[in-house]
ChimeraX commands (.cxc) that place a marker at each C-alpha (Angstrom):
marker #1 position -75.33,4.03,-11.94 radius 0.5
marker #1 position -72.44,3.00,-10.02 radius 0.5
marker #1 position -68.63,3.95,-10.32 radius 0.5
marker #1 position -65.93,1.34,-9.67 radius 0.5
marker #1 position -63.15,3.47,-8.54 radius 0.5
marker #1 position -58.95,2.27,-8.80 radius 0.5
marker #1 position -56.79,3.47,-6.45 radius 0.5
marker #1 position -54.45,6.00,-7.23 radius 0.5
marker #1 position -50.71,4.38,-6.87 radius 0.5
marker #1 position -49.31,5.99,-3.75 radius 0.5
marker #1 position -47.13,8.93,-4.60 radius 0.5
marker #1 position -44.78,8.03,-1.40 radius 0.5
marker #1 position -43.88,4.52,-3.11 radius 0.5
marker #1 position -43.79,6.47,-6.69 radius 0.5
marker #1 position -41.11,8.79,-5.02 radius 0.5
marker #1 position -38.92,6.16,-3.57 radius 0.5
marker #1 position -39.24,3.83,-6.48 radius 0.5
marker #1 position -38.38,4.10,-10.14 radius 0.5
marker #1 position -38.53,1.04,-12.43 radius 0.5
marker #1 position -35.29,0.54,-13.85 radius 0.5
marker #1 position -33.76,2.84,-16.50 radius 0.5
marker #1 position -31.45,1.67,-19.21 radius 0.5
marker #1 position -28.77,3.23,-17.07 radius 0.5
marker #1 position -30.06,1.94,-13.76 radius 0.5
marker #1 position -29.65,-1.68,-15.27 radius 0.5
marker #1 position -26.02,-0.57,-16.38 radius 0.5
marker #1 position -25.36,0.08,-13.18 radius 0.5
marker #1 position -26.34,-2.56,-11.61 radius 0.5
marker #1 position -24.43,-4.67,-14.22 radius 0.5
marker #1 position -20.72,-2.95,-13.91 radius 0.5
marker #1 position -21.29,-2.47,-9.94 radius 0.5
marker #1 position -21.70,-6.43,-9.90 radius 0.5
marker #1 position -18.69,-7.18,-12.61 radius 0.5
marker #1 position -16.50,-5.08,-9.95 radius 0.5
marker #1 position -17.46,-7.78,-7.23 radius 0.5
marker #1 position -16.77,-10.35,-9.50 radius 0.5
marker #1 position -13.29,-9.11,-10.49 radius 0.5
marker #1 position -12.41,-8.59,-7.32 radius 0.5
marker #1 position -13.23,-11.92,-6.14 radius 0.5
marker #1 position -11.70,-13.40,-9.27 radius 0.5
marker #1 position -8.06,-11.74,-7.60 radius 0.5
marker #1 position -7.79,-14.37,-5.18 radius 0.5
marker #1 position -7.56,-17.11,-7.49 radius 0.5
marker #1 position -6.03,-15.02,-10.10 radius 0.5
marker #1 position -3.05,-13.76,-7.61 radius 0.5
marker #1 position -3.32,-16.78,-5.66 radius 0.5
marker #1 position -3.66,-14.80,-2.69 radius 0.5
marker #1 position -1.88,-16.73,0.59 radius 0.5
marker #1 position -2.19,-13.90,3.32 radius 0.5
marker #1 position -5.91,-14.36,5.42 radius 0.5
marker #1 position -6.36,-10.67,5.99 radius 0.5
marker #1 position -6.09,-10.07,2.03 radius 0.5
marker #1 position -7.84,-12.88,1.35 radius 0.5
marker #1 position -10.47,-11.82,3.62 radius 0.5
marker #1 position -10.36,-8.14,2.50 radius 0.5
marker #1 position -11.04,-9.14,-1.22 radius 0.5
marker #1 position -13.61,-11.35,-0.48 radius 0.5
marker #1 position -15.68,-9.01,1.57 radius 0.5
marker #1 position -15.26,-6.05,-0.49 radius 0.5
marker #1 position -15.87,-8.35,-3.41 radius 0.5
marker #1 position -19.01,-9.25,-1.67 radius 0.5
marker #1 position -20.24,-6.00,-0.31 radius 0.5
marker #1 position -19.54,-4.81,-4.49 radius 0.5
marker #1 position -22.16,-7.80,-5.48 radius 0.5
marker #1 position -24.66,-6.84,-3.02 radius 0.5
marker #1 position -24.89,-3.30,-3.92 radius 0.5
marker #1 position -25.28,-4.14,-7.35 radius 0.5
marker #1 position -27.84,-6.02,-6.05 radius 0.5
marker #1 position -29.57,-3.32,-4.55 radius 0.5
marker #1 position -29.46,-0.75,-7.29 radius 0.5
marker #1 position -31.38,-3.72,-9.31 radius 0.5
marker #1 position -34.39,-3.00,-6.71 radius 0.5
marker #1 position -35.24,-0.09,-8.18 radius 0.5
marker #1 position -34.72,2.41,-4.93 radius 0.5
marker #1 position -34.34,5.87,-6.52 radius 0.5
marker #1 position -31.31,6.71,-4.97 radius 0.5
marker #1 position -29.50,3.65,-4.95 radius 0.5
marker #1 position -27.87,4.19,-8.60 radius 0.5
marker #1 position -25.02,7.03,-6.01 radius 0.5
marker #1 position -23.67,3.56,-4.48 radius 0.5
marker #1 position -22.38,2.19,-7.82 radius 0.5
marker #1 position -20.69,6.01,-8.97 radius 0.5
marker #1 position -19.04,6.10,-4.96 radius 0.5
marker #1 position -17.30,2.85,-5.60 radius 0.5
marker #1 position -16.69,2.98,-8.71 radius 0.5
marker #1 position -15.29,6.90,-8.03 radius 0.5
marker #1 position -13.08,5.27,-4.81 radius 0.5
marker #1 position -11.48,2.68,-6.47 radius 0.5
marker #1 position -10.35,5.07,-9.32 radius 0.5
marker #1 position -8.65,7.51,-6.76 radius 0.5
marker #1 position -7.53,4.68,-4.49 radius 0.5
marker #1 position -5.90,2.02,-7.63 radius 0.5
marker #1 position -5.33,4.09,-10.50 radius 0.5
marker #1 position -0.93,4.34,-9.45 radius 0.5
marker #1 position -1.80,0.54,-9.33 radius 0.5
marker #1 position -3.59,0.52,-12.29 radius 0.5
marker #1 position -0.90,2.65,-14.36 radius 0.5
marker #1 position 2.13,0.47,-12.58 radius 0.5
marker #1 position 0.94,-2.30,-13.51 radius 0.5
marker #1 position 0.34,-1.59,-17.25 radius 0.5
marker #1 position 3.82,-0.13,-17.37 radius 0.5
marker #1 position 5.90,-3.28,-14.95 radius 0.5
marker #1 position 3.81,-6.20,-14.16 radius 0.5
marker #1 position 5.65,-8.67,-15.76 radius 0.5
marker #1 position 2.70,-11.46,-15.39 radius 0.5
marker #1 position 0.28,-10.97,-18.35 radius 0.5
marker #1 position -2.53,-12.18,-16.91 radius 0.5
marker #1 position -2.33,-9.33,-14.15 radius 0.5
marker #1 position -2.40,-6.68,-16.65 radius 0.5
marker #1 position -5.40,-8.34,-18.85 radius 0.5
marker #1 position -7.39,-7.94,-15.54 radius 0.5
marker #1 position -6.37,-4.33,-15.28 radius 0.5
marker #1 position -6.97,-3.76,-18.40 radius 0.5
marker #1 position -11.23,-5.29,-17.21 radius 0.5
marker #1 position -11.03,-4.17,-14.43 radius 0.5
marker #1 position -10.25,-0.16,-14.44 radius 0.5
marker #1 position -12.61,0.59,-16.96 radius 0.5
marker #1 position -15.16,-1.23,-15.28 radius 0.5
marker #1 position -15.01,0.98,-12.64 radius 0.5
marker #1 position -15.50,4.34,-14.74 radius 0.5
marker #1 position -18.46,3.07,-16.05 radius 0.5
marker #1 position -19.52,2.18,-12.95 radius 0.5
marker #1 position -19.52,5.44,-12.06 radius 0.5
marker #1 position -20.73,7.06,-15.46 radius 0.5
marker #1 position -23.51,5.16,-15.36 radius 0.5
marker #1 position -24.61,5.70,-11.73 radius 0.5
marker #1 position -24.62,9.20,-11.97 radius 0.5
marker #1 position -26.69,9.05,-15.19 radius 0.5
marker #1 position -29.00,6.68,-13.53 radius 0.5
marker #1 position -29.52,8.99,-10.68 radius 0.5
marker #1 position -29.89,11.75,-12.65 radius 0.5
marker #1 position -32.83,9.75,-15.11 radius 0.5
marker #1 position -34.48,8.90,-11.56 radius 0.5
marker #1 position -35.07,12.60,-10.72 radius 0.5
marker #1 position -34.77,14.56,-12.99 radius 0.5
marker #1 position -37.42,12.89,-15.43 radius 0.5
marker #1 position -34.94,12.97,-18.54 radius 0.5
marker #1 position -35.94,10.14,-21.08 radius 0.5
marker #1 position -35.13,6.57,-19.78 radius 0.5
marker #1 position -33.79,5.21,-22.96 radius 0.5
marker #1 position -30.22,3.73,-23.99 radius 0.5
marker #1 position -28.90,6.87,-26.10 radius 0.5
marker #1 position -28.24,5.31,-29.68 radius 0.5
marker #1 position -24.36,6.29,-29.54 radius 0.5
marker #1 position -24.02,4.17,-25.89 radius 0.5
marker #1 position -24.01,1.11,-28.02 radius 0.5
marker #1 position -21.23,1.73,-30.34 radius 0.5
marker #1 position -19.40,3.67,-27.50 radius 0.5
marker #1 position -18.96,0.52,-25.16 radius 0.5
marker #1 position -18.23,-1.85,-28.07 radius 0.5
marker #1 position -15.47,0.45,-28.96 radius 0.5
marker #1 position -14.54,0.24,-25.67 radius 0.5
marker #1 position -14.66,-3.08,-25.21 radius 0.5
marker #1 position -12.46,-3.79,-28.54 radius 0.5
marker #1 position -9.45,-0.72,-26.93 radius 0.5
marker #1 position -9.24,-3.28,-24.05 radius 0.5
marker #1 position -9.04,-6.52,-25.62 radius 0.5
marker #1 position -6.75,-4.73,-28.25 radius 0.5
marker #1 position -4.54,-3.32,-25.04 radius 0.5
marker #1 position -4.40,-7.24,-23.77 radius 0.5
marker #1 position -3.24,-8.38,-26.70 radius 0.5
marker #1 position -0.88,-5.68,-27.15 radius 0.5
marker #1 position 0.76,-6.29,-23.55 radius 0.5
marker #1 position 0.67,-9.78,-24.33 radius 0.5
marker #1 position 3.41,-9.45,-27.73 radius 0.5
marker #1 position 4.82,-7.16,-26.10 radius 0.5
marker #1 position 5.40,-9.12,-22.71 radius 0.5
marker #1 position 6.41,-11.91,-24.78 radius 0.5
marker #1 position 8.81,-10.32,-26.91 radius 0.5
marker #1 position 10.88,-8.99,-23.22 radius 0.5
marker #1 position 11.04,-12.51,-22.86 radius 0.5
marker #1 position 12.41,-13.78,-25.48 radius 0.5
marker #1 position 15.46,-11.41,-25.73 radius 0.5
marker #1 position 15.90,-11.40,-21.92 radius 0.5
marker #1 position 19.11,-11.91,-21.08 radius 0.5
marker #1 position 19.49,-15.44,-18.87 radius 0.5
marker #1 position 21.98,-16.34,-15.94 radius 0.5
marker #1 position 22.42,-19.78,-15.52 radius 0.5
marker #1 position 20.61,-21.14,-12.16 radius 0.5
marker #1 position 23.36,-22.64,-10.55 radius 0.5
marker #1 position 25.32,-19.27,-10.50 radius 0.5
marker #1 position 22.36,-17.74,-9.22 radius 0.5
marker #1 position 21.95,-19.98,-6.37 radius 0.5
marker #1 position 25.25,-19.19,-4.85 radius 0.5
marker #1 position 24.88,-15.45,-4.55 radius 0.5
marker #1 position 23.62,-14.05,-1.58 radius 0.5
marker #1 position 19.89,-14.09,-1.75 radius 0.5
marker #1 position 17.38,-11.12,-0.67 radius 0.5
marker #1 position 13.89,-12.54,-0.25 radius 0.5
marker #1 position 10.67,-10.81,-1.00 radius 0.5
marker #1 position 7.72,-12.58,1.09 radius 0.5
marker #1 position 4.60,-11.19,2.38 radius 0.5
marker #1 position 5.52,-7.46,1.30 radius 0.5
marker #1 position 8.82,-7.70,3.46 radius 0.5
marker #1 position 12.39,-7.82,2.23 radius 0.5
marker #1 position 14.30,-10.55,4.25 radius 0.5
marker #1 position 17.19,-9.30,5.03 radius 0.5
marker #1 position 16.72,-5.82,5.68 radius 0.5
marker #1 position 20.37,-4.83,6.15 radius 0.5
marker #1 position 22.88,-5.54,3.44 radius 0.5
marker #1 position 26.52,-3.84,3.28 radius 0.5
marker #1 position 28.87,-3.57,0.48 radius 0.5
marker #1 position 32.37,-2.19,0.15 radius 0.5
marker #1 position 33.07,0.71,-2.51 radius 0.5
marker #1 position 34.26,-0.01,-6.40 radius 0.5
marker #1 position 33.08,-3.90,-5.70 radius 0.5
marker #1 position 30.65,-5.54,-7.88 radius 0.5
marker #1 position 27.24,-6.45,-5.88 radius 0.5
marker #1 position 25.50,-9.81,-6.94 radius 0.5
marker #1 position 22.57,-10.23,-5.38 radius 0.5
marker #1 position 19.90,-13.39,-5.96 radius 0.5
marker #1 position 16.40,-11.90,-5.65 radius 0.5
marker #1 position 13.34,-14.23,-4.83 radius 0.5
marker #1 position 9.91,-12.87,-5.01 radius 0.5
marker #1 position 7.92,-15.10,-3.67 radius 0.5
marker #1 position 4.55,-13.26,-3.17 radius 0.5
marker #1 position 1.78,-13.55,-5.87 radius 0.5
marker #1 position 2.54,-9.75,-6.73 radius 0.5
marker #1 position 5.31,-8.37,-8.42 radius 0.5
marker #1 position 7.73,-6.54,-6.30 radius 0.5
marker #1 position 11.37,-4.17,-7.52 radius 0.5
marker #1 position 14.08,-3.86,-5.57 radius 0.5
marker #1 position 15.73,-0.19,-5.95 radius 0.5
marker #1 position 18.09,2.05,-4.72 radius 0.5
marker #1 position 17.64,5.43,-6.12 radius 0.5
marker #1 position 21.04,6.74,-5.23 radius 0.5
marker #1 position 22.82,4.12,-7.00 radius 0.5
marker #1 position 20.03,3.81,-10.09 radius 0.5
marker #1 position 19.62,0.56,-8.93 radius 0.5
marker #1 position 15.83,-0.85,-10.31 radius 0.5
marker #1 position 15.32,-4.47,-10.92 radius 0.5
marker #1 position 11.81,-6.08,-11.41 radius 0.5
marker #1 position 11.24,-8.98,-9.17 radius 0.5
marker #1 position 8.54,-10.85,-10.97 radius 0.5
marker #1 position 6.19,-13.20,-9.11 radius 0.5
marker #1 position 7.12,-16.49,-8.15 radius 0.5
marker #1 position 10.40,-15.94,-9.59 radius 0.5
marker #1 position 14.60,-15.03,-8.94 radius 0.5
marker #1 position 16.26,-12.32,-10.56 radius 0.5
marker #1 position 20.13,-11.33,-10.22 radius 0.5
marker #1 position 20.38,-7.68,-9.43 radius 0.5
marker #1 position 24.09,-6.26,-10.33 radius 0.5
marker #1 position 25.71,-2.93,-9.61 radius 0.5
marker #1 position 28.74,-1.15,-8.34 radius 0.5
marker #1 position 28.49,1.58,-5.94 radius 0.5
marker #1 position 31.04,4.14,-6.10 radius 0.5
marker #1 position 30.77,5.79,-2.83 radius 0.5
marker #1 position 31.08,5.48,0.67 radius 0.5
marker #1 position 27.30,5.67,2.73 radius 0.5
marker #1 position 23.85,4.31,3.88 radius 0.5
marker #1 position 21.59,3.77,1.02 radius 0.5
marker #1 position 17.99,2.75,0.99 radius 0.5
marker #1 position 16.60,-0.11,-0.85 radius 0.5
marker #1 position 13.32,-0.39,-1.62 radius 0.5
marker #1 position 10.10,-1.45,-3.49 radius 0.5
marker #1 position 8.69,0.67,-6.14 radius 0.5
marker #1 position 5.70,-0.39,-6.61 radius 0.5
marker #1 position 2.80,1.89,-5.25 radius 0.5
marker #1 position 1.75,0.98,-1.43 radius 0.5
marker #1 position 4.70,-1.42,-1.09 radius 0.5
marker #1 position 7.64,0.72,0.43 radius 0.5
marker #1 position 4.48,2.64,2.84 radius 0.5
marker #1 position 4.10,-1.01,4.06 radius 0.5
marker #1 position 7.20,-1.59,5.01 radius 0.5
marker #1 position 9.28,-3.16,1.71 radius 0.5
marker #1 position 12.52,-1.64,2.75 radius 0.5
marker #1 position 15.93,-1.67,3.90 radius 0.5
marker #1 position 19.30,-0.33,4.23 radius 0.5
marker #1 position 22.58,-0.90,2.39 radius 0.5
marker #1 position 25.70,0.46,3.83 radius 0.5
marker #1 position 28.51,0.80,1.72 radius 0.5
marker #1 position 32.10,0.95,3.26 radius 0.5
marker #1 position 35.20,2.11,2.08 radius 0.5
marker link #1:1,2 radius 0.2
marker link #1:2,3 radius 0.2
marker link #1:3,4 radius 0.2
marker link #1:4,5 radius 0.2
marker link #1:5,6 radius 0.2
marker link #1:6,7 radius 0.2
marker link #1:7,8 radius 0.2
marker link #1:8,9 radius 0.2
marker link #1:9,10 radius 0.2
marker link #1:10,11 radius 0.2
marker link #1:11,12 radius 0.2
marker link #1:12,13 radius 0.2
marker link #1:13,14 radius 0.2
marker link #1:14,15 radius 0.2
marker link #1:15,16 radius 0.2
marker link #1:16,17 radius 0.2
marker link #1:17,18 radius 0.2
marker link #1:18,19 radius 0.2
marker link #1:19,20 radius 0.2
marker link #1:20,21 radius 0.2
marker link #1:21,22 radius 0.2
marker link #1:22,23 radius 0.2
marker link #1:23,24 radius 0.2
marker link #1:24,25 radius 0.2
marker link #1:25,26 radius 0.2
marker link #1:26,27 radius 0.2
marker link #1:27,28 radius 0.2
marker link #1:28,29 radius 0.2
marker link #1:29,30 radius 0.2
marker link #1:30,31 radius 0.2
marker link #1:31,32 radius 0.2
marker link #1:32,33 radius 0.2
marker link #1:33,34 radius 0.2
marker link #1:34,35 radius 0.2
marker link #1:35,36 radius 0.2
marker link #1:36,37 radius 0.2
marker link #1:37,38 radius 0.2
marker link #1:38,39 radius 0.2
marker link #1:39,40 radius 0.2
marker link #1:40,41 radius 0.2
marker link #1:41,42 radius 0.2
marker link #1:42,43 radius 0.2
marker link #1:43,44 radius 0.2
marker link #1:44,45 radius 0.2
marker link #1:45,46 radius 0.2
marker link #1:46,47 radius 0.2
marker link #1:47,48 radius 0.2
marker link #1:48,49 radius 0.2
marker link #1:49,50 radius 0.2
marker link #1:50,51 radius 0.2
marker link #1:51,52 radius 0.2
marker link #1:52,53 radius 0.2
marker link #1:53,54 radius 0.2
marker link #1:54,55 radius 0.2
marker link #1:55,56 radius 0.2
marker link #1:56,57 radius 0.2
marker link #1:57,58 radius 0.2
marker link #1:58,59 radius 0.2
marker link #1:59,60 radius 0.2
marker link #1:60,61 radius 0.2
marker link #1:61,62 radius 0.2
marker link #1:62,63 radius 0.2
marker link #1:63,64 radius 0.2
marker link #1:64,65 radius 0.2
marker link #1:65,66 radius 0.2
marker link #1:66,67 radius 0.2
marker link #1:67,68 radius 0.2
marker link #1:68,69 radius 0.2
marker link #1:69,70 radius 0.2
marker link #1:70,71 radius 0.2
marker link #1:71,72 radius 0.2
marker link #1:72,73 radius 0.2
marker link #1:73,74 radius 0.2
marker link #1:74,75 radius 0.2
marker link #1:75,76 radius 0.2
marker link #1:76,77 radius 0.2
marker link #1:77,78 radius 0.2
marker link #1:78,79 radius 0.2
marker link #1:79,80 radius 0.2
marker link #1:80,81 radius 0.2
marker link #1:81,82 radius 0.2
marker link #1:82,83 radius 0.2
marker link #1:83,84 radius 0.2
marker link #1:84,85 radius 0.2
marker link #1:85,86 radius 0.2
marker link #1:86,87 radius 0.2
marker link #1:87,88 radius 0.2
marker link #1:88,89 radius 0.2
marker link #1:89,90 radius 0.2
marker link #1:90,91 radius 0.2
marker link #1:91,92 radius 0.2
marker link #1:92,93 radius 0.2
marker link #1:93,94 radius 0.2
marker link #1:94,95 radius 0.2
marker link #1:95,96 radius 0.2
marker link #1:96,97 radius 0.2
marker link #1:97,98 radius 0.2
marker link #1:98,99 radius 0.2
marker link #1:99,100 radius 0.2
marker link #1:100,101 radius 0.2
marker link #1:101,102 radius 0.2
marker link #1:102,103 radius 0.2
marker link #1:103,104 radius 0.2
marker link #1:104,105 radius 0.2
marker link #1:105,106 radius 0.2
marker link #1:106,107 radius 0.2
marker link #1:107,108 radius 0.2
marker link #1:108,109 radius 0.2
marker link #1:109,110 radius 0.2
marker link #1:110,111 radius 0.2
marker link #1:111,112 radius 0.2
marker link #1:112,113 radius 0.2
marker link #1:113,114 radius 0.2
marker link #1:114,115 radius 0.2
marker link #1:115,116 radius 0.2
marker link #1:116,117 radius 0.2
marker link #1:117,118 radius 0.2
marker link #1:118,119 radius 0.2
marker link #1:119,120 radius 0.2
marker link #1:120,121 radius 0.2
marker link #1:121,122 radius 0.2
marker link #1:122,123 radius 0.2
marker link #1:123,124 radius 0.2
marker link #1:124,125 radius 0.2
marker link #1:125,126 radius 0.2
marker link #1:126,127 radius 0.2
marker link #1:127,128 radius 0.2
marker link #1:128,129 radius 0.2
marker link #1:129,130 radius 0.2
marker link #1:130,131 radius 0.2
marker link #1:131,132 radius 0.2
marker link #1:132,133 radius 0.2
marker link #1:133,134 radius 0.2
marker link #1:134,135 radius 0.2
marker link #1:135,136 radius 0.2
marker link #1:136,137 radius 0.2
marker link #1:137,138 radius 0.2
marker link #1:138,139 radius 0.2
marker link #1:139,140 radius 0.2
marker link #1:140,141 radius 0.2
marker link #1:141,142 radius 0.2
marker link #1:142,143 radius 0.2
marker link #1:143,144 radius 0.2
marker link #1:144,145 radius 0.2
marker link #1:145,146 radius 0.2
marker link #1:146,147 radius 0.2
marker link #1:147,148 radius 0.2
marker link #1:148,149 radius 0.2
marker link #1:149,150 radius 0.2
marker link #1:150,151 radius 0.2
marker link #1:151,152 radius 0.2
marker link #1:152,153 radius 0.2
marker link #1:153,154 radius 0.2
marker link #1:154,155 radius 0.2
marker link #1:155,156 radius 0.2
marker link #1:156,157 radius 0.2
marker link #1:157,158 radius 0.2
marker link #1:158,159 radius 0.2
marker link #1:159,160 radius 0.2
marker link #1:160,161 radius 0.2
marker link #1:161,162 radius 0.2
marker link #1:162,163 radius 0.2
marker link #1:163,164 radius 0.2
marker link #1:164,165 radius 0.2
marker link #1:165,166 radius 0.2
marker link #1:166,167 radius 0.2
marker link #1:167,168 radius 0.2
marker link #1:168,169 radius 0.2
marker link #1:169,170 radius 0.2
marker link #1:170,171 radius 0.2
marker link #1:171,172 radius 0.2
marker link #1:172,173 radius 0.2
marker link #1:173,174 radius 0.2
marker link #1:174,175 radius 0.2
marker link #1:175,176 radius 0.2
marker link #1:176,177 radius 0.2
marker link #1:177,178 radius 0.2
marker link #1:178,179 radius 0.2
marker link #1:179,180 radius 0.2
marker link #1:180,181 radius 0.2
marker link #1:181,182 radius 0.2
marker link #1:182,183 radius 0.2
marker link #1:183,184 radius 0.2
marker link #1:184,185 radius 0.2
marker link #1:185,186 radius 0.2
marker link #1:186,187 radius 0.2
marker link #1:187,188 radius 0.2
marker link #1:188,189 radius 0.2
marker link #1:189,190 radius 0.2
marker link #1:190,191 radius 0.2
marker link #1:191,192 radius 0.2
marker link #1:192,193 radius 0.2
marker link #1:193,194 radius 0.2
marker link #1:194,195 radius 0.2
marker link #1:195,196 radius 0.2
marker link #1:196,197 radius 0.2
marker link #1:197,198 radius 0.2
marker link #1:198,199 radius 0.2
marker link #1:199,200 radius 0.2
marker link #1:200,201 radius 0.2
marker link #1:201,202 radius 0.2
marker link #1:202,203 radius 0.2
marker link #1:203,204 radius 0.2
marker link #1:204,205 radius 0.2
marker link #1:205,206 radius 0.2
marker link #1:206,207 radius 0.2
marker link #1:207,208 radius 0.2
marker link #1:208,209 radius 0.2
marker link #1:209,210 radius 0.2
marker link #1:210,211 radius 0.2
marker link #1:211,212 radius 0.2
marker link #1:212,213 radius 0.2
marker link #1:213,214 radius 0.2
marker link #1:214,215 radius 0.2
marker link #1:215,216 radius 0.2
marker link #1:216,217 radius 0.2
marker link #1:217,218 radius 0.2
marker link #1:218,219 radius 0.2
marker link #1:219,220 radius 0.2
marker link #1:220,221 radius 0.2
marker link #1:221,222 radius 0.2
marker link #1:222,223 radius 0.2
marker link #1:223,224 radius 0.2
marker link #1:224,225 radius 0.2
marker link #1:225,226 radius 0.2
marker link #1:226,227 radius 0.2
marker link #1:227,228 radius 0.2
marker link #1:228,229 radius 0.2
marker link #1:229,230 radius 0.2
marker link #1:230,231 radius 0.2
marker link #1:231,232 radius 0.2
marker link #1:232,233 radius 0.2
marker link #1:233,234 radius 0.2
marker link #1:234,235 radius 0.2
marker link #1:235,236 radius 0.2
marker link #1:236,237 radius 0.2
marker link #1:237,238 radius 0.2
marker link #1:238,239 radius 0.2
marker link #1:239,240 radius 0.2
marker link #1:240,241 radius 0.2
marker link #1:241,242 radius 0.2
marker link #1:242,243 radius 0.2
marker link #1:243,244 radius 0.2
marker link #1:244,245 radius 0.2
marker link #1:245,246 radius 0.2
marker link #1:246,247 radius 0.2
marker link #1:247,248 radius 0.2
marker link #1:248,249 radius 0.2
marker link #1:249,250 radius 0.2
marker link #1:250,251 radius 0.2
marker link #1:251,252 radius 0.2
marker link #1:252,253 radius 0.2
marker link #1:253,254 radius 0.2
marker link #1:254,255 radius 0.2
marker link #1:255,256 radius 0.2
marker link #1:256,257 radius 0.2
marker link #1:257,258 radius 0.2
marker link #1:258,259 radius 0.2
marker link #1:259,260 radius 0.2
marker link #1:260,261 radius 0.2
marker link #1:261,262 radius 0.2
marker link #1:262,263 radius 0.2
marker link #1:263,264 radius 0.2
marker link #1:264,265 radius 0.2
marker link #1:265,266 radius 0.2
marker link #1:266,267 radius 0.2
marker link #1:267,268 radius 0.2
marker link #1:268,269 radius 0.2
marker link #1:269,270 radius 0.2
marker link #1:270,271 radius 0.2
marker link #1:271,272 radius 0.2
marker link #1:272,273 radius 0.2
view
């Protein structure tokens, strides 16, 4: 009497290979929504620059195809979505926060408000993933992960709309200068994370007017700590900026917002008696 025999399935594929976990497809599915958002920025900031352009839409890119890879089922491959999910949480989260707090174009903050915690669970999720592939632990969706990301998911939208009233309402009761009188004042341009010019002067107990012109895709401020000086400089848009400095010196004016000022967004005021 004759055996058929099947062929064991080979324990070196077994060990490299896992099929898909609830968490494994998670992770797969926020590491590819972070290469989506980020390719969504160009549009969404209008982004003029080539080497950001190009930066977003290879990073954007790279985030797709390693999304793409942790769908394949490789055992270990569930670490790529935590490490860039866990980089762009230490690298953006001053951008993140800044943003919530300043941006004055809503549609920046609703992508923030996507964006950010798309990254956590990109990173919650790999690790869980990796640790299912393993570790053996059972491969379901946990009953509570349900609930927990449609809470989630309702914060955010709730956050968006919040920012929205609340961005609205600043405009309404902000108070207006009319646009010929802003024309004539001296301007101070923001362009390509620069200030243009970089060297103003003033003369003590006189009233500065200054017209500021952002006309990058990001929001920008122009300060001067020293002389609590802080005006937002929204995108696309002029500003007036008006103080009084009260003493003699060299004061630094700069932008506030996180990276800017490291790039170069400065310059000097120097105040005369």
């Amino acid at each position: 009497m004759s055996a058929t025999l099947t062929p064991a399935p080979s324990s070196s594929r077994s060990r490299l290979f896992k099929r898909l976990t609830s968490f494994g497809r998670l992770s797969a599915a926020t590491t590819t929504a972070i290469g989506v958002w980020i390719l969504l920025t160009i549009p969404l900031y209008r982004l003029a620059e080539p080497s950001v352009i190009s930066k977003s839409l290879g990073f954007g890119l790279v985030a797709v195809l390693l999304g793409g890879i942790i769908a394949t089922g490789w055992r270990w491959t569930p670490i790529l979505g935590a490490l860039l999910g866990g980089s762009l949480i230490l690298q953006d989260a001053s951008i993140w926060a800044y943003t919530l707090a300043h941006d004055e174009v809503f549609i920046h903050v609703a992508w923030q408000m996507l964006f950010f915690p798309t990254a956590i669970l990109s990173t919650i999720f790999g690790v869980v993933a990796l640790v299912q592939n393993y570790r053996g632990v059972p491969r379901q969706t946990p009953r509570w992960l349900d609930s927990s990301i449609a809470y989630l998911t309702v914060l955010c939208i709730g956050a968006i709309l919040a920012a929205g009233i609340i961005r609205g309402a600043a405009d309404t009761n902000a108070a207006g200068v009319s646009p010929g009188v802003l024309a004539s004042l001296p301007a101070v341009t923001a362009q390509n994370i620069k200030f243009s010019p970089t060297a103003l002067t003033a003369r003590v107990g006189e009233t500065v007017a200054l017209q500021l012109v952002n006309r990058d895709s990001t929001p920008h401020t122009f300060t001067i700590d020293a002389l609590q000086v802080n005006v937002a400089m929204p995108p696309g848009k002029t500003v007036l900026a008006l103080f009084r400095p009260t003493s003699s010196g060299v004061y630094t004016f700069y932008c506030d917002v996180p990276g800017h000022r490291d790039s170069g967004m400065s310059g000097t005021l120097t105040v005369t008696s």
